[in-house]
Each structure stands twice: as structure tokens, then as C-alpha cells.
C-alpha angles and dihedrals in degrees: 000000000000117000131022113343123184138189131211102151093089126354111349127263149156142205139195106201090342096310120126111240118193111241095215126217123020083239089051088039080058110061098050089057094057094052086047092056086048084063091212113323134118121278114196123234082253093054110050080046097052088048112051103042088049081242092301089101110176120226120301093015095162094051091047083053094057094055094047080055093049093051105045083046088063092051093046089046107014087169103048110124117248113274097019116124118254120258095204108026109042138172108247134164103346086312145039140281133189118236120192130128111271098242084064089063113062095204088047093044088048089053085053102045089052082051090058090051086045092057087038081068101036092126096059099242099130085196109057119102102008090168086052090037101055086033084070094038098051092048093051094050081048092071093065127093111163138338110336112258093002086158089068102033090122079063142107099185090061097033097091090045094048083061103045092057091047097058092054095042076055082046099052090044084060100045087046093060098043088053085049091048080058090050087049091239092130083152087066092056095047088060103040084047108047095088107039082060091056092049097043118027103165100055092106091202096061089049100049089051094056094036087063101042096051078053099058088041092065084251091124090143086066106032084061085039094058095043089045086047086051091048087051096050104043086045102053088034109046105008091247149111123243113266129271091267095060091040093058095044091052089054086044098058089045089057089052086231118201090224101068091066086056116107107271095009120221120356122269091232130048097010112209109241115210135207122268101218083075091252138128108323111258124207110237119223093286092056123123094257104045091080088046090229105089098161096054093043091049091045080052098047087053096049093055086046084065089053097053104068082055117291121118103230120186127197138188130225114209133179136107132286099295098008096130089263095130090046088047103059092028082059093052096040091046087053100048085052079053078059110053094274125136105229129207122174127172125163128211114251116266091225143067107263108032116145113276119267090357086157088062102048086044085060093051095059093054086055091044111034080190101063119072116208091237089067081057109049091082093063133110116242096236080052090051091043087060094048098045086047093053091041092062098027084065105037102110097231144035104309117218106199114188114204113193131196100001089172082076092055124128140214085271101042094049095041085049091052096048086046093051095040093057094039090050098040098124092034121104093246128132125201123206115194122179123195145138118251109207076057101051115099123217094276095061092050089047088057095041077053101047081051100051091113088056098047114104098170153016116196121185115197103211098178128313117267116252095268078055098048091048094052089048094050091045089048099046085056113278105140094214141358131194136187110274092049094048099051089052082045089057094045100054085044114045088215088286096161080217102051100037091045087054100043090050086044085054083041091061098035095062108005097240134112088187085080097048097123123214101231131061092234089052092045091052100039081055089052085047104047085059111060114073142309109276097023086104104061090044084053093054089042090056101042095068094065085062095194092050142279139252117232099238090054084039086053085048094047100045099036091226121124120263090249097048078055111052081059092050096048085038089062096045086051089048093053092048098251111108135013136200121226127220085271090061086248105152111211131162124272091242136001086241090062086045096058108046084052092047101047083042102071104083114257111251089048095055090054090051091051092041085061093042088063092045094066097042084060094048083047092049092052097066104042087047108051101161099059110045117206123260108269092217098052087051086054096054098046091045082045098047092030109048131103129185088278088049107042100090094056092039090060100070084055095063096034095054081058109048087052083059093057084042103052093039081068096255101118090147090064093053089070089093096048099039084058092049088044073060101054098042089056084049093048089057096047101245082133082081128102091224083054117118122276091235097047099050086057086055092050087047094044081059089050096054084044103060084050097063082036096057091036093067093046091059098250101131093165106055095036079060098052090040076054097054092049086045089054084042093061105034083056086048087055089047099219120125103197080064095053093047078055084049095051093049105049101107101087100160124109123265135228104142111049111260094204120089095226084206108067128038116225093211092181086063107048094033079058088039091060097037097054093036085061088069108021132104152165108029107342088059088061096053085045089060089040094065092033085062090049096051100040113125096270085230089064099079096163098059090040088059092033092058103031089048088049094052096047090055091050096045096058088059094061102059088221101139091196097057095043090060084050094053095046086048089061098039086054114029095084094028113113106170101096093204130149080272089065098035086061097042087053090046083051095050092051103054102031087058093045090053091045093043093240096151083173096062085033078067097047090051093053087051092043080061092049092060091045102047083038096057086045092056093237092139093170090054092044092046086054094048088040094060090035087059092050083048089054103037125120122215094269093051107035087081093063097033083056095039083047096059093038081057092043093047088055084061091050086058095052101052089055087058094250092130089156093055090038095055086054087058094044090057088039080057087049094053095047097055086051093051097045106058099243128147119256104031094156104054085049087058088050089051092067093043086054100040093054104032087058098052083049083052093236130096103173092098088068094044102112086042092053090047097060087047097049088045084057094034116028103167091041097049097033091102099033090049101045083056092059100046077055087057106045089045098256095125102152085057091048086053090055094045089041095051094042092050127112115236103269094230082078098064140063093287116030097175095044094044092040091055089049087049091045089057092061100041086066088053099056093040084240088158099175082060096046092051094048093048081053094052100040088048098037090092092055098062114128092049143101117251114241103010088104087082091047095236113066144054121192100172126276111312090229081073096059085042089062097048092053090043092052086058098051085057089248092134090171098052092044085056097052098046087045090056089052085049093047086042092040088053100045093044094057095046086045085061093043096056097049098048120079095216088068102041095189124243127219109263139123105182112129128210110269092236089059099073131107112299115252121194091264117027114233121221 
């Protein structure tokens, strides 16, 4: 090939136009092989120091680095001018990087060429294309010439490459036979395998594959010999048998069975065992049959077949509560570890109060025996997103993880799982997630939606099949089963695993099918009335601590002794209704049994029980000082427990609880307890105006608290209304350093406005400019702060002025926290992406990474989408966009997502698809309604503007503008008087458009200066006409509204020709409409060759795009 070539794969050497070039000294050899393990990233100075001289670095080592650069630079480019920067070998980030093609790198070329099998393959079907498949193969085994980095085999620094290419060198070889196996050239994979045998006995894969060929070649003799060689090995090295896969091949070939002369022989996963007497083959426990769902488990098994070759899948498991979703998945995961995959499954707790992201600690320690979930419950989420990572980036092999129960999630589990997909996006890991669906809040459906790229399958369980609904009878106990029972028992089942598996349990309890009931809780409470006397009340004991119960709190509770009990528990197991773990924690077999014992104990009954617990915990406590009780199990007896008399006690509980949400970082979780903290004050009376003057602040510090809390959790609605009744009880209490509390109370981040610019809410500004008057230090910068977010979005001039005031103070205070607010606030309505904004959002950024603020981490990366967006760098903005999702937290994850949909609907429209991009507008709409956002209806309006502009017609919005105008007169003036153009009301358009402001007065200059612009062509103001030219004239080469991050309303050349055309400068217009027609076909072609962006038919072109006539119509 033309250009530098280099070989690692085998002694090291390197080539200019195919002729060999000396590389010089091992120091300078070096070098160049650690910026090759690096595959093209940048190594710091540090590092490559650190690393050659294995951190003994003589004197000067940076400058003896330099030189070593220098040099190998002159044998890459002998010719470069002096002075000129490298091509190949560049300075990049403190440090250098090598920067060659991959196909100028062997090692590079071989790991593309296994990502183009890998694609081959994209669909799952391991069988499809084995000429293409072995083709790719053969040509990447063909880059290899010896031992990977054998130049650098006395190293530290390329041992765990070296590795790492071995292993998939091991990997294509594999691929490669089994590809051969399809061709039917089992002789070639005799030879290419034999080695590798030799040299590695005990890689099971390798074995099976040459075992099955020498069988199909009539070698049986040898197939047996090679799987007996593997046995002995596994067995004197590491103590173990061969996998299921070998066995069943070995009983296969002893069957003689017909399969294995099949191309490809028996499947890689999920290998068919066979009785030993020689009969009909048998499926074991992990066949397609055994779940009662075999199309869903093979869709499954293809999709994890994808992810092996390196590319993170993710599938959900949907069904309702018992309908076989957690056998399902634990038969498919169980048959991908048959397979050589390293397996990992947690579940979310089925109760209130368990600790955050427990699935996920209970992952890691499937992944680290060494590690116990308990060691893990105190961890941020960003901190167990970087162990599990590790974890599977360093497995060793493909990685299964089974998520069950993800409509139980919460804020940590979901944020964990968006984290771990993104970061593990090019790694060969599956994640299985089960849920139901009707259960699953909004946070769990925004995540299923920011993984939407990742998601390979969703698989809904609607019931098993009757083959399915015998084995699951059989299994739960019936002794037999024949058809006519089986198909009554279908029928009052529907095939749902829980039901079926209960009714057979009843069947075998009494013998009779009359007293099958027709509802899970009858049929419950009948398994329940007939086990003996005293199971009940231990029942009942055990369902208030909702996650489980140990036996000595159980013996406290129920006032039996320890020993009554363990029969009594005995005798519950042995029924099938509750289980005891390895920690002697006693928990019910399913939430549903849980429930119908729990909601059967009479109310009042269960208060009084609730408060029992809680003071056997406070007793507990005390006598225990070493192991404090779990706040949150302390919040939900004191919730569930208090009266009017035992309210007050019962707060600290719950607040206690809800600080501990708050300062783990899961704000968005305390919204349940900060409203029970509410009830309880209300419980207690501290609402009333006789209350206590302390006791109304606490109330009120409750109050301030839901609104953050709701806040976080994207409910900008409520959190204003919780607000409003904040600012209502601080005034009742007549204190104004309270009600500057109460202003100031929303202390989350903003990306979408919180304001409705609609309405005016005159109790809180009237309080805003009251407490401002006589405030100072910090308060009076949060004052300011929330003064910037609720100015009237037409007064531009107090929104900077407060929002640049507050930012100058707030730099002075060294809060970090209240910096990040004040450069919210400075940013979050600022649409001229000048060097001002770059360094605000460069601010943001650091200043929230130092601090730990993952939230503002996420505004700054937006603040970077609407840049790179405005400026039409589509690549950059889909990048941001994605870094902000990866950041979000709960709150913010809903308007990040709305955003892109929005955003999406521009993209659309810049390919010319107006009809497309009119569905995903209204899907934006939509999306703002559901959510519980502010200013639904002018989001609504955003869509009706975008696309009835590109159509070149706006009457049909006319009625819609209107209301808004009526609300928003300075903002809409422009908008409106195009419209009355449009719908043939001109004398009304001249009066809106001569009593407007000049748009470069308002929110969006550009975007209000274009519609002005338009009228003015209508009404011949050419004074007008030639100001709106010359103000927009240094904005040429853009798109019109993308500034704002949500619209598109075609190039702005375009609008320049059409003013041009109106001032009679036909040359001018011409030219501008020429950018307009280059600046459009260069970002569609961009759209169309990037992946992000899969093009969509349409050939609808903006309106402001056509032909020029003398005087351009609107």
C-alpha cells in the first residue's frame, strides 16, 4: 500500500511505499509501539515516560523523548519541510498520538476487518454468508506473522495488549472454522486448528471445532482423542469438566448423531444433550421448549450472538406480574454461561426503602465474588458505573447481565444502566432487563427511550403455550396431568407461569379442581387457610417490613420465641410462600403474595403494628450501637405507623430519611418522603395559624424541600405550584427572611424555561421585589437567580441585567453550586454562540466536574448541542446531545429527550421531508403535554411555525398565533403580522407590523428579524427592508432558527436573496441564493453519509429555496 505500513503482529517492521525502512534504535522502536497500543489516541508526555523506562527515566527524559519523536518523524515523512507539523505523528493533548489509517497498522487493519465480520453478521444469524464470512476472516488472520507485539515481549506497558490480540487472533480462528464447518471444508479446519490445539488444550472452543470436523471427516477415533486430551487437561490444571457444549458433543459423537454431519454441526449455543440409553434426542432444562416461549428465547439467543463479536445489545423483557419473565431470561442467561459467557443477574427490590441501585451492587458481586452488596450500597451511581464497567470490560469473555424487575428502578439503577450502556457500547456485553410495563414510571420509559440505539429487542410474553403450561404444572407439584385437565387448566389461566404454577400447587394440596378460585388473592388466602394454626399471624408479622425480616426482629414483633417460629416459617417455605436467603433474612416468595397478606390484616391493626416495629428498631438502636438501623426503614414504619399523638416523633424519622436521599445525590427519590414529612406536619397540626413558630418553619422548611425534590424529578409544574404554597406560608408567617427562603427554593438546574411566558404570577414578583429591596450576600443572589428565570421572556434587558449581576457576584463567593446556577441562568435563554458563551459553557463545565455536579455537567453538554447545532455542525451536536443523556439526571433526562425528538423534526426538515417532520413535531408536542412540563402550548405553536414556513403558508396557524400575540405581544409581533399576510388580512398585518418593536430587541433577534423582514417585502417599507439586509447580512451561511435549538426555518442566504431581490440588487440576490442552494445540499449530503442521521425519502424543498421572482412573495 501506498504510504507508511507497519507490522506488530510478528517482528516489527515497517515500510514507506512498500519499501522497508530501518526503525532505528530499541528505545526509538519503542516509542512507536507504544503509540501503536494506544490505537490512535493520545499518550501524555507522563505516560510514555512512565512507561519506557519502566519508571526509572534517566535525566532529561522529555527531552530524550523529543528527540526519539523527531527521529521517527523523519523516517515516517523524510521529505516534510522543516517546520511543518507532522501528518502521522502529531502533538496532541500534552502528548502524542499516532495518526495513520487503520488499514497502515496490522494490528489496527486485523481489528477492522473483525468489525466488518462482525457487521456481516449484524442480524444475528451466525449462519448467513459463510463465503463472505470466512473471506474476512482469512484475510484478518492473514495479518498476522508471528506473536503480537513480539518486539515488546520484555514489557509491561504491551503485555496486556498482547493479550488482548491474542485472544482475538484465538477468537478469528474460531470464527473462521466455524465458517468452514458452514462451507462443508471440515479438512481445512483440521489443518488451521491443529496447532493451536497443541498449544492450547484447554480453549474449549477450539476443541469442540476440531473435534467435529475429524468427526465429519470419518476420524472418530480422534475427534473422541482431542476431547479426551482437553478432559485431562482441564482436569490435572484447574481441578474442572469440560463445559456443557463439549460434553454434548462427545455423547453426540457416540450416538452417532445425524446432526453433527450437518454444515456447521451443532449449534455453538444451547447444545442439544442426548439419552444415553441411544434413543430419541431429549432437550435438557436450557432447550427451547423448556420457558414455553421458543420464539422469544431464539430471537434472544440471536441477538447475544450479535453482541459477541463487540457490540454492547440490550433487550427487554415484558410481560405482566407472573407471566414466566424472570424463567425466561434466567433460561437464556443460563444458556449463554453453558456457552463460555460470563453471567451476572440482580433484581430491584420489590419495597419502598430498599437500598439505591441494589441490582446493580448485587451485579457487581457476581462479577467480584469478593465484593458483598452491602460494601456497595453507599456508592454513587457515576462511582458504580465505573466498577461494573471495569468489571466487564475485563471479563475475559462476553458478559450476560439480567436485570429483573426494572419497574421497580429507581433514580440510581436507571441512571447506572444509561451510564454502563454508553461506556460499554463497543464491548461484547448483553443486557437483559425484565419489567412490566403498565408498572414502570416515567423514568423507566425515558431510559428505555435514551437507549433506544442499544436496544435490539423487545420482547413481550403474553402467556406460555400448552406444552408450556403442562411442564410448569408438573414442575410446581402436580403428579400428573392429562388433557382434559390441562386444557381447563389453560383456559382459566391464560397461560399466565404464576397462576398456572398456584392453581397446580392448590390441585395437589386438596385433590380437587371445584376449589380452583378465580383470583390470585383467593387463591392465596386458600393456600394459606391450610397450612397450620399460627402461619397466619407470622405472615402478617413478616409482610410490614416490606423487603424481609430477620428472625430475631420477627420473634420481637410477634412476641413468639425464636424456636415457635423456625416451624412456623418451616411450614410457610414449605407451602411456597416465603424463602430465607444465606443471611437468615426471611422474605415472601412474590410481591403479589405479599400483598394479599399485607392488605389483609385490618387497618387499624396494621398502624398500630407499623409503630410497633418502629420502636423495636429505636430500642434496638440502643442496645446495638455498632449497626444503625436503616433510615429508611425507620421512614416507612413512622409513615405508615403515626397518629396525631405520634406525628411529631414520627417526622424526624422521615426527615432523616429523606437528607439521606438528598445528600446520596438522589434528590429526585425524596420526593415521596418530603410529601409524607408534609403530611405528618399536617398530622400534627403545625398547618394552623395557633401552631408554634417553630413548627410552622419546619413545615415550611418541608415545603422548600418538595420543590427541589420535584424539581429534579422534571416535574416543573407541580414543583411550581409546591413553590406557590411555600411563598403562601412563609407570608402567613409574616417574615421575610422566610419568603426570600421561599423564592429561592428551586435550586435544580434548567434546560427547559420554568416560567409559563404566558401568564404573570403577580404574588411572587410583587414578594421578589419586596425582599430583594433589603436583602443581601448570598440570599440576594439567589434572589436575583430566580428573578432572571421568571422575567417576562420579552424583557430581554432585566433578564441580562440580572442574570449578568448575579454571575459577577457569584464568582466572588466561591459556592460552586451557586456559581453553576448563576451561569444557568446567564445561559439558558442566550442564543448568540459567541466567544462570551463558548467561555460560560467552558466555565460551567469545569467548575461542575471539580465540584462533582453530574447534573450541570449535563447543562453544559446541552449548552454545546445548541452551539454545535446553530452552527450546522450536525456530527459535534449529535455527540453533545448524547453526552448530555449520559449525564442527565432523572429530572433532566424528559427535556434532554423532548429536546432531541424536536431537534430530530429539524433534521427532517432540512432533508426536505416536511411531511415526516410535521409527525415528530407533534410527537414533541405530545411529549411536552405528557411530561408535566411549563409551556406546553407555545411548544405546540414551535412545530405549526417551523413547518408552515418551510410550506411557505402560515394561515393555517393564524388563530394559534393570535392567542399567543394576545399573551406575548413583543415576542409574536413579527410572527403574527406573517401570518395575517398569509391568511389575506393584510390591513390587520400593516397595523401588527407598524406597532411592533425591532426584533433585535427581543429573545431571538435573527429569527424575529427574518419574519419582520417578510413583511416588510410585502408592504414595499423599504427602509425596513434594507436595515433587516444589513443587520442579517453577518449572519449568512447559517440556518435560520437553529440558534434556539428547536427550529429551522431554511438558510438565511435564502431570506437575503429574497430582500436583496427587493432592493432591485439582482446580483447580489443570485449570489446569496447560490450560498442558500450550496449550504442545503452540503448538509443533506452530510446527513445522508453519517449513521447518526439514516436519511428518510422526501423531496420537498424549503419554500424560500425556489426560483427568485422580481419581488419575493411571503
Amino acid at each position: 500500500m501506498a504510504g507508511p505500513h507497519v507490522r506488530v503482529l510478528g517482528p516489527l517492521h515497517m515500510s514507506i511505499d512498500g519499501h522497508e525502512v530501518p526503525l532505528g534504535t530499541p528505545m526509538q522502536r519503542a516509542v512507536l509501539g507504544r503509540l501503536i497500543v494506544a490505537r490512535g489516541q493520545a499518550v501524555g508526555t507522563d505516560r510514555l515516560i512512565e512507561d519506557l523506562w519502566a519508571g526509572q527515566p534517566p535525566p532529561k527524559a522529555a527531552t530524550v523523548l523529543q528527540v526519539h519523536i523527531h527521529n521517527l518523524r523523519r523516517l515516517f515523512e523524510p521529505d516534510r519541510p522543516r517546520r511543518a507539523p507532522s501528518r502521522f505523528i502529531v502533538s496532541e493533548s500534552n502528548g502524542y498520538a499516532l495518526d495513520l489509517p487503520p488499514e497502515a497498522v496490522d494490528a489496527w487493519h486485523f481489528e477492522e476487518l473483525l468489525r466488518a465480520h462482525q457487521e456481516l453478521r449484524g442480524d444475528g444469524d451466525q449462519r448467513a454468508d459463510p463465503t463472505e464470512r470466512s473471506h474476512l476472516l482469512e484475510n484478518a488472520l492473514a495479518c498476522w506473522h508471528g506473536p503480537a507485539l513480539e518486539a515488546f515481549s520484555d514489557t509491561e506497558w504491551a503485555a496486556a495488549e498482547a493479550n488482548r490480540l491474542t485472544d482475538l487472533r484465538l477468537t478469528a480462528a474460531e470464527l473462521d472454522a466455524q465458517a468452514k464447518l458452514d462451507l462443508q471444508r471440515p479438512g481445512d479446519v483440521v489443518i488451521e486448528l491443529r496447532q493451536l490445539f497443541d498449544e492450547r488444550p484447554g480453549r474449549e472452543e477450539i476443541v469442540r471445532l476440531l473435534a467435529l470436523a475429524q468427526y465429519q471427516l470419518g476420524q472418530q477415533l480422534e475427534a473422541l482423542a482431542t476431547i479426551r486430551r482437553c478432559r485431562e487437561f482441564l482436569a490435572e490444571e484447574f481441578g474442572v469438566d469440560p463445559g456443557p457444549a463439549l460434553r454434548g458433543l462427545e455423547t453426540a459423537i457416540l450416538n452417532h448423531s445425524t446432526d453433527l454431519t450437518k454444515p456447521g454441526g451443532l449449534p455453538i449455543v444451547a447444545p442439544t444433550t442426548f439419552d444415553s440409553r441411544g434413543g430419541d434426542e431429549t432437550h435438557d432444562l436450557g432447550s427451547d421448549s423448556s420457558t414455553g416461549y421458543s420464539a422469544e428465547l431464539t430471537e434472544l439467543l440471536g441477538v447475544a450472538e450479535a453482541a459477541r463479536g463487540g457490540r454492547l445489545r440490550l433487550v427487554w423483557v415484558a410481560g405482566e406480574a407472573g407471566i414466566g419473565k424472570t424463567a425466561f431470561a434466567e433460561s437464556a442467561v443460563a444458556r449463554l454461561k453453558s456457552a463460555g459467557w460470563r453471567v451476572a443477574a440482580g433484581g430491584c427490590p420489590e419495597v419502598d426503602g430498599a437500598p439505591m441501585a441494589w441490582v446493580w451492587s448485587e451485579i457487581v458481586t457476581a462479577l467480584d465474588p469478593g465484593t458483598t452488596p452491602e460494601t456497595l450500597t453507599a456508592a454513587d451511581p457515576f462511582t458504580l458505573s465505573r466498577t461494573v464497567t471495569a468489571l466487564c470490560g475485563h471479563a475475559g469473555a462476553p458478559v450476560a447481565l439480567l436485570l429483573e424487575d426494572l419497574h421497580r428502578a429507581d433514580t440510581a439503577t436507571l441512571q447506572v444502566l444509561r451510564q454502563v450502556a454508553n461506556w460499554l457500547r463497543d464491548e461484547p456485553v448483553l443486557i437483559v432487563a425484565t419489567l412490566r410495563r403498565s408498572e414502570a414510571d416515567p423514568g423507566t420509559h425515558s431510559t428505555a427511550a435514551a437507549l433506544a440505539q442499544h436496544t435490539a429487542a423487545w420482547l413481550e410474553l403474553g402467556g406460555l403455550d400448552r406444552a408450556g403450561t403442562r411442564a410448569a404444572a408438573l414442575a410446581a407439584g402436580l403428579p400428573t396431568l392429562d388433557d382434559e385437565q390441562l386444557d381447563a387448566l389453560y383456559r382459566r389461566t391464560g397461560g399466565n407461569p404464576l397462576y398456572v404454577r398456584e392453581m397446580a400447587r392448590l390441585l395437589a394440596a386438596d385433590g380437587s379442581s371445584t376449589t380452583v378460585p378465580e383470583s390470585i388473592r383467593e387463591l392465596i388466602d386458600s393456600r394459606i387457610a391450610l397450612l397450620p394454626w399460627g402461619v397466619t399471624e407470622v405472615l402478617q408479622s413478616i409482610s410490614i417490613w416490606g423487603d424481609g425480616v430477620e428472625l430475631l426482629l420477627l420473634s420481637l414483633v410477634s412476641g413468639l420465641p425464636e424456636d415457635s417460629l423456625i416451624d412456623l416459617v418451616a411450614a410457610a417455605e414449605t407451602a411456597g410462600l416465603v424463602r430465607t436467603d444465606r443471611a437468615g433474612r426471611i422474605t415472601f416468595d412474590h410481591s403479589l403474595i405479599q400483598d394479599t397478606v399485607y392488605f389483609g390484616i385490618p387497618s387499624l391493626r396494621r398502624v398500630r403494628m407499623h409503630w410497633s416495629a418502629l420502636e423495636i428498631l429505636e430500642k434496638q438502636a440502643l442496645t446495638n450501637t455498632g449497626m444503625p438501623p436503616d433510615p429508611e426503614a425507620l421512614a416507612r414504619h413512622a409513615i405508615l405507623g403515626a397518629s396525631a399523638e405520634t406525628a411529631r416523633h414520627a417526622i424526624e424519622y422521615v426527615q432523616t430519611a429523606a437528607r439521606h436521599c438528598m445528600d446520596r445525590g438522589m434528590r429526585a427519590d425524596a420526593v415521596r418522603l418530603v410529601r409524607s414529612a408534609i403530611e405528618l406536619h399536617e398530622l400534627a397540626g403545625h398547618d394552623r395559624p395557633h401552631a408554634e413558630h417553630s413548627d410552622r418553619v419546619a413545615l415550611l422548611d418541608a415545603r422548600c424541600a418538595l420543590v427541589t425534590a420535584l424539581a429534579y424529578n422534571g416535574r416543573q409544574r407541580d414543583g411550581l405550584l409546591a413553590r406557590d404554597e411555600a411563598l403562601d406560608l412563609a407570608e402567613r408567617i409574616g417574615d421575610d427572611q422566610l419568603v426570600a427562603q421561599a423564592l429561592t427554593c428551586w435550586r435544580a438546574p434548567v434546560i427547559w424555561p420554568i416560567r409559563d411566558w404566558r401568564e404573570h404570577n403577580r404574588p411572587f414578583h410583587e414578594a421578589l421585589r419586596r425582599v430583594l429591596a433589603t436583602t443581601t450576600g448570598e440570599m440576594r443572589i439567589r434572589l436575583m437567580i430566580a428573578a432572571a428565570f421568571e422575567i417576562d421572556v420579552q424583557d430581554r434587558e432585566a433578564h441580562l441585567r440580572w442574570s449578568r449581576e448575579a454571575l459577577e457576584l457569584a464568582r466572588t463567593q466561591g459556592d460552586p453550586e451557586l456559581l453553576c446556577a448563576a451561569i444557568n441562568v446567564a445561559t439558558y435563554l442566550d442564543f448568540d454562540y459567541g466567544a462570551e458563551h463558548t467561555a460560560l459553557c467552558t466555565e460551567l463545565a469545569t467548575v461542575s466536574e471539580t465540584a462533582g455536579f453530574i447534573e450541570y455537567q449535563a447543562v453544559a453538554h446541552h449548552l454545546r448541542f445548541r452551539s454545535a447545532f446553530a452552527a450546522g455542525d450536525l456530527l459535534e451536536a449529535d455527540r453533545q446531545a448524547t453526552l448530555a443523556i449520559e449525564y442527565a439526571d432523572e429530572g433532566q433526562l424528559q427535556p434532554l429527550l423532548d429536546i432531541a425528538c424536536c431537534a430530530s423534526a429539524n433534521i427532517e426538515l432540512l432533508r426536505g421531508d416536511i411531511d415526516r417532520a410535521e409527525e415528530l413535531f407533534a410527537e414533541f408536542h405530545a411529549r411536552i403535554r405528557r411530561s408535566g412540563m411549563t409551556n406546553a402550548v407555545l411548544s405546540g405553536l414551535i412545530g405549526g411555525l417551523t413547518v408552515g414556513w418551510a410550506r411557505g403558508d402560515l394561515s393555517g396557524m393564524v388563530d394559534q398565533i393570535a392567542e399567543a400575540y394576545a399573551a406575548l405581544p413583543d415576542l409574536m409581533a413579527h410572527i403574527y403580522s406573517v401570518a395575517l399576510v398569509h391568511a389575506g388580512k393584510r390591513e390587520l398585518a400593516r397595523q401588527v407590523y407598524d406597532q411592533a418593536k425591532p426584533p433585535r430587541e427581543g429573545i431571538y433577534p435573527v429569527m424575529m428579524s427574518v419574519f419582520r423582514g417578510a413583511s416588510a417585502i410585502q408592504f414595499d417599507d423599504d427602509d425596513t427592508i434594507r436595515e433587516m439586509y444589513e443587520y442579517l447580512l453577518p449572519h449568512a451561511g447559517t440556518i435560520v432558527g437553529l440558534e434556539a435549538g428547536i427550529s429551522a426555518y431554511g438558510p438565511l442566504d435564502a431570506v437575503l436573496a429574497s430582500l436583496a431581490v427587493a432592493l432591485g440588487d439582482h446580483d447580489a440576490a443570485v449570489a446569496h441564493a447560490e450560498r442558500a442552494r450550496r449550504l442545503l445540499e452540503r448538509a443533506r449530503t452530510e446527513l445522508r453519509a453519517t449513521p447518526q442521521w439514516e436519511p428518510l425519502a422526501g423531496t420537498t424543498q424549503f419554500a424560500t429555496t425556489a426560483t427568485l421572482p422580481d419581488r419575493v412573495s411571503v
